[in-house]
C-alpha positions in Angstrom: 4.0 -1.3 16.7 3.6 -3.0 13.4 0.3 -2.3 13.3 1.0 1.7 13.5 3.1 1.2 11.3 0.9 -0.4 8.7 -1.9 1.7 9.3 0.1 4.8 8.7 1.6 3.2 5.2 -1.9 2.3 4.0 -3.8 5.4 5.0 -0.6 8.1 4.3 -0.1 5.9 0.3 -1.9 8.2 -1.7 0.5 11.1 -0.3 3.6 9.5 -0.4 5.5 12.3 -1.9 4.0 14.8 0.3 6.7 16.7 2.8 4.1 16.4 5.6 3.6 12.6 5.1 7.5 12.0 4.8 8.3 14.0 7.9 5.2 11.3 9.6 6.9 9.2 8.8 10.4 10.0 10.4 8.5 11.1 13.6 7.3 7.7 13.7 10.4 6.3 12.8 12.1 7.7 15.6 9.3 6.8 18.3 9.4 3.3 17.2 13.2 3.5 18.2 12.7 5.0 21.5 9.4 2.5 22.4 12.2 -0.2 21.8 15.3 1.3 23.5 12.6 1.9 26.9 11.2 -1.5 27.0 15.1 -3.1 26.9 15.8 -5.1 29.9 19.6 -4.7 31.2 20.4 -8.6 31.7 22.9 -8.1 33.8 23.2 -10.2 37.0 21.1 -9.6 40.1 23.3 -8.1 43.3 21.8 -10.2 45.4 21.2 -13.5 43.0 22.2 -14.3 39.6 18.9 -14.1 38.2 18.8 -11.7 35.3 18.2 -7.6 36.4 14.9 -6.4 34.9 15.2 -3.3 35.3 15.3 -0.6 31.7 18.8 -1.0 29.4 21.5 1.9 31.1 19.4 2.0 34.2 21.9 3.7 36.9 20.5 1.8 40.0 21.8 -1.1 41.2 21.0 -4.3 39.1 17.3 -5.9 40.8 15.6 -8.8 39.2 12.5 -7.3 41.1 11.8 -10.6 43.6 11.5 -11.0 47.1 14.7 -13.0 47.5 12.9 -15.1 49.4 12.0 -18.9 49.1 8.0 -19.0 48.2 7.7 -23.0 48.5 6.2 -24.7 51.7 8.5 -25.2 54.6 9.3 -28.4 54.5 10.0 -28.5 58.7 6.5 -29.3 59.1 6.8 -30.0 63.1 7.6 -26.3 63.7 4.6 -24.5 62.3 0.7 -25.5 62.8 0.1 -24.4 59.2 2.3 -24.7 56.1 3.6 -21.6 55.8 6.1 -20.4 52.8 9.8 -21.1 53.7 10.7 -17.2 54.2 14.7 -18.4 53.8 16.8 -17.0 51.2 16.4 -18.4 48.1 19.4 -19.7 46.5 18.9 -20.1 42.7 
């Protein structure tokens, strides 16, 4: 966003006092406050671990830190399975 920003103060300087430049400049103003607000993660806890929800700020779903909720390591009971498969058991953080 910085570098929008840049390019529009360098390439709008010689106008600075123009209406239509100022008003640019507000518009993008505003955008970059919006970009910012819609890429804010809630941070709230998981509902189903405590791992942080990653889902947009004011989001009215529940809170999801977007994982499978499942254990990815290798099972560890090694004389059950022929290959080593991934645990598959809740994962408990």
């Amino acid at each position: 966003m910085q570098h929008v920003l840049d390019w529009v103060t360098i390439n709008t300087a010689r106008f600075s006092n123009n209406s239509e430049t100022l008003k640019l400049r507000r518009i993008l103003d505003s955008a970059i406050v919006d970009v910012q607000a819609g890429i804010e993660f809630c941070r709230a806890q998981c509902i189903e671990c405590e791992l942080l929800c990653l889902l947009p700020r004011r989001h009215e779903q529940a809170h999801e830190c977007t994982t499978s909720h499942r254990c990815e390591f290798r099972c560890e009971i090694v004389d059950d399975h022929d290959d080593q498969e991934p645990c598959g058991l809740p994962c408990v953080v």
